[in-house]
Each structure stands twice: as C-alpha cells, then as structure tokens.
N, C-alpha and C positions, 0 to 999 in steps of 0.2 A: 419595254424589254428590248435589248440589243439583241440583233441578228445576230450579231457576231461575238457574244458574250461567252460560248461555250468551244473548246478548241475542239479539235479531231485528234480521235484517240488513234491508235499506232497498235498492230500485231503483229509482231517479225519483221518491222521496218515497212507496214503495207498501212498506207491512208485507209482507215476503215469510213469513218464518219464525215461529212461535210460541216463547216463553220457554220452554213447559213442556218436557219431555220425556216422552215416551210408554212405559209400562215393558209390556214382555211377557215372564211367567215372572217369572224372578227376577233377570235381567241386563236395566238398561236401556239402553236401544240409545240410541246418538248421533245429536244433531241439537244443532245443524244438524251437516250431514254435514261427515266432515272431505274426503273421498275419495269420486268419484262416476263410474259410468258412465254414459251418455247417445247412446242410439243414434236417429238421423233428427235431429240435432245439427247438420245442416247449412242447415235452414229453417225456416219455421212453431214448432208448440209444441215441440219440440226445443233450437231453437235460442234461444228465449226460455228455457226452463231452464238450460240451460248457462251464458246470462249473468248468472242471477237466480244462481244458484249460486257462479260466479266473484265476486260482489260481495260475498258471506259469504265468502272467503278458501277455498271449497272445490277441491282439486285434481281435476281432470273426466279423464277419455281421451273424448274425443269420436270416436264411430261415424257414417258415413255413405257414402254412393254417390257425391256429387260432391265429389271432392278438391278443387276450387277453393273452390265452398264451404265445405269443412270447415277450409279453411287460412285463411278468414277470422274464421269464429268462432274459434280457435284462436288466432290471433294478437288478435284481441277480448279472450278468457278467459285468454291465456296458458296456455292447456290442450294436451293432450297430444290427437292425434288418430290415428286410424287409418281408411281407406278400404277400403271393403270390402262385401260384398252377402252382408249377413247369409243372403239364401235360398240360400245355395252351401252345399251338406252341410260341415260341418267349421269353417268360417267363425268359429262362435261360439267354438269350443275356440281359434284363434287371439282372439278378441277378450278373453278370461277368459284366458291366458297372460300376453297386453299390459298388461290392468290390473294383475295381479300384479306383473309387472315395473317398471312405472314407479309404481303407489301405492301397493303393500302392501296392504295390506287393503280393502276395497270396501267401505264404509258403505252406500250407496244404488245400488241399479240402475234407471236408469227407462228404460223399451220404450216409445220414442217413435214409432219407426218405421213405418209405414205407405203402406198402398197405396187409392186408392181406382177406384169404375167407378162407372159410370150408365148406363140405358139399358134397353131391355125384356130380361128375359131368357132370353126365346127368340131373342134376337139374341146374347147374347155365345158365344164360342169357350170351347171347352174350354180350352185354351191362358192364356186372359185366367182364367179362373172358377180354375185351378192357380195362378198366380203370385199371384190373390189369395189363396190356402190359405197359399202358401208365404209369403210377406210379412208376412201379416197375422196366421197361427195359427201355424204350426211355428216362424218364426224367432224370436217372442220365447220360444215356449215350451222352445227348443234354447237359448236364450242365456242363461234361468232357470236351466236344468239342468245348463249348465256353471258358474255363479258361485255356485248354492245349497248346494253341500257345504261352501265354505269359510266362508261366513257360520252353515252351521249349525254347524261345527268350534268357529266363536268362539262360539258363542251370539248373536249380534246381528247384525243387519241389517238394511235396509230395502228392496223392491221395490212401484216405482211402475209402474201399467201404464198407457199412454193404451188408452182403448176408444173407443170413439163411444155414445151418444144411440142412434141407431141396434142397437145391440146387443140394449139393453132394451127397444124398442119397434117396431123394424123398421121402413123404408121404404120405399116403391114405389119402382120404379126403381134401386133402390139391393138388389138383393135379396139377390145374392152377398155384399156391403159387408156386409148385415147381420148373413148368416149368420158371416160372420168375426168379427165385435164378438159376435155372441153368445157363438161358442164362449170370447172371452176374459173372458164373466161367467161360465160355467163355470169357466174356468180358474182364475181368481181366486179366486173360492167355495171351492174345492176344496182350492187350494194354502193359502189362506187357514189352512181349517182341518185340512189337514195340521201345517202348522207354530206350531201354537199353543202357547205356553207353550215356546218350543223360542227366544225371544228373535228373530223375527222378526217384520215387518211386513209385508202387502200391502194396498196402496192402490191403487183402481181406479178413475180418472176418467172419465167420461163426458162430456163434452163436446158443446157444440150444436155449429151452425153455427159455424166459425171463420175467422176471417180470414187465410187462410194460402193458398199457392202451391195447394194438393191441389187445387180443383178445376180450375185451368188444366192440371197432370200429368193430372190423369184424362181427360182432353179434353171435358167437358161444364162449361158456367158454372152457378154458382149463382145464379138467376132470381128467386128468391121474394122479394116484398115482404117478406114475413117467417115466420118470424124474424129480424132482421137479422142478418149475421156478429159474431161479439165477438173483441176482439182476443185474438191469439194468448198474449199477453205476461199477459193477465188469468188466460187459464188455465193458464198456470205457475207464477203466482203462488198460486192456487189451490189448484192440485192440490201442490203444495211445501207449502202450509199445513197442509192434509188430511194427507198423508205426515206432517209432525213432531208429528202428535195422533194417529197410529196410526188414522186412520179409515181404515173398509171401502172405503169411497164419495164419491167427490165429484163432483158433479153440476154443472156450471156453462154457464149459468147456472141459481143453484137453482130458477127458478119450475121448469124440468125434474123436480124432485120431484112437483110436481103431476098433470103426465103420465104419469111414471111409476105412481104410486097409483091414477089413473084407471084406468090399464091392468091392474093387477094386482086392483081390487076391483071394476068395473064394464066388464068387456072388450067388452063389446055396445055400450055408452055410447062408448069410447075409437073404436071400431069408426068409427061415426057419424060423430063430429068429425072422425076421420081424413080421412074421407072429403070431408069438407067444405072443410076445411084442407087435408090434405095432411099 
C-alpha cells in the first residue's frame, strides 16, 4: 500500500489531513479515515471534527447530549447520530454496538466530550467534583474500552483524545478541570504504550483556550486578555493532522510547547510566571 495513495482533504481552503500514512507494527492503519466515531459532536471541537471529517468523504455516528444539536450536525455531515450521556454506566457498550451497526469497522475514535467548572475549590460540591470524574475521566475511558477489542482484533486503528492545556500544567481556579485532563495524560501515556506495535494509534491534543460554548455550560466567562481564545475549527484541524502522523501530542496552539518545557525543566521558574500571568 502506498503512503502517498490517499490525498488531503481541504475545509475552507485549510490542509486538514496529511498524505502520509502512519505505520505501527506491521499493519498500516488508514487515514484519512474511512469510518469515525465522534463523541461532544454536537458543539465546539467536536463538532468542527465531524465536519472536517465529513468533507474527506468519512462516514461519522456522531455522540452527544443535545439531540437538537446532534440532528444538525448530522444533517450538516449526513452522519449517523446517537443521543446519549456517555456518563450513564453502560451507555458506551450501546454507543460501540451502533457503530458496529451502521459502519462496520471504526477507523478512528475521537473523545471529544467534556465537562468544564471554575471557581475556588473549597467552594465546589461533591456532586459537581463526581460528574466531572464521570464526564471527563471514566466516560471516555469506558468508551475506549468498548471499541478497543475490535480495532485490536483488526490490527488497526486510531484513537484521538481531546485533553486540555490544563492537564499538563494545571490551573487556578480550574482545579478539579485539571485534575480530569491530567488523569487523561495518564491515560494516554499508558494506553499509548500498551498498544504499541499492536497497529494502533493514540493521539492526545491539548488544547489552549478555545473558542467554543464550554465556558458559557460551565457558568463562569473567560475574562483574560490573554491568551486570546482560538477557534474551535483550528484545533480539529490540528489535532486530525497529528492523528494521521501518528503523533503522541498535539499542542495547539504550539507556542503551548514552550510552557509546557518550562514546566517540566524549570518548575520554580514556571511557578513565578504562573503567578504573574495566571
């Protein structure tokens, strides 16, 4: 099979996809995808993948909580959708049945899905600090664990995760928020390299500030001069890039590397600026 047999698809005039294809093991996995699941498909970076996806001819079942909106994108993508609250025990084993059913094999799964809060956290409820666990860490890690047997059955596949910025480097205010993105560079890490040479992928975006609904749901605005927000649509574009190169990590926007390094070779130094910045 030629690397270079499949072109890059195009949305708005933006390179979404790369020519190459990424080999792990000895089976290379497809890209661009032919078959994709896509869960928080109904807004924000969710729903900017589903359409960047759609415009490469890929067939989606789009996952989300608001059936209004999931019936938009859907008739958007001409995609297949399901409505559903991934943090309901069992939830995911229907959402991996449904793809089965309607695409046959699942190329790509990308865990868009999330929850955000704000706010001191000696103020939040037990209640709020749970349903971010369950939103943010168990659900996609329940919804990996049903679609991972059959991709490892085939030898190939792909799993994209959104995380946050926040993961790697934690936030004030955002504490619970962070502890969730952490645990999915954990998860990532881990699953990563469980699955090596076994024909899969996992790609793990971190993301800054993004332009999307989440802070108006979480009920606190984002105030800061800056960073400024980046649109949504950028980092689907992105992280869809990263995914068909088999990267670890996509960081967007990259100056986020920066901070990142700071963090992990000069923690005293990162400390400081934190503090200064925010």
């Amino acid at each position: 099979m030629s690397t270079r047999s499949r072109p890059a698809f195009r949305e708005g005039g933006l390179t979404v996809l790369t020519n190459r294809t990424a080999r792990t093991g000895t089976t290379p996995a497809t890209w661009p995808p032919r078959t994709a699941v896509v869960t928080g498909a109904s807004s924000g970076i969710g729903r900017e993948t589903a359409l960047l996806l759609a415009a490469g001819g890929c067939r989606s079942l789009l996952v989300g909580r608001n059936g209004v909106a999931l019936d938009e994108v859907a008739a958007a993508t001409e995609g297949h959708r399901i409505s559903v609250d991934l943090s309901v025990a069992g939830s995911e084993v229907a959402v991996a049945s449904r793809a089965s059913e309607l695409l046959g094999d699942v190329d790509l799964l990308v865990c868009s899905a999330g929850l955000g809060a704000a706010g001191p956290y000696d103020m939040m409820s037990p209640e709020a600090i749970a349903e971010l666990i369950a939103v943010n860490v168990l659900s996609p890690m329940a919804l990996v664990r049903a679609m991972l047997p059959a991709m490892l059955d085939r030898g190939q596949g792909r799993i994209l995760i959104v995380g946050s910025i926040a993961g790697a480097l934690g936030v004030r205010g955002e504490v619970a928020y962070s502890a969730t993105k952490a645990a999915m560079v954990g998860f990532a890490d881990a699953l990563r390299a469980e699955v090596a040479g076994r024909g899969i992928t996992v790609t793990l975006c971190l993301p800054g500030v993004v332009d999307t609904p989440f802070f108006h749901r979480r009920g606190a605005p984002y105030v800061r001069r800056w960073p400024r927000p980046i649109p949504a649509a950028l980092v689907a574009e992105r992280m869809l890039a990263g995914a068909g190169r088999g990267s670890a990590e996509v960081r967007v926007p990259g100056w986020l590397l920066g901070a990142v390094r700071v963090h992990g070779a000069v923690p005293s130094l990162y400390r400081k600026l934190a503090g200064v910045f925010g």
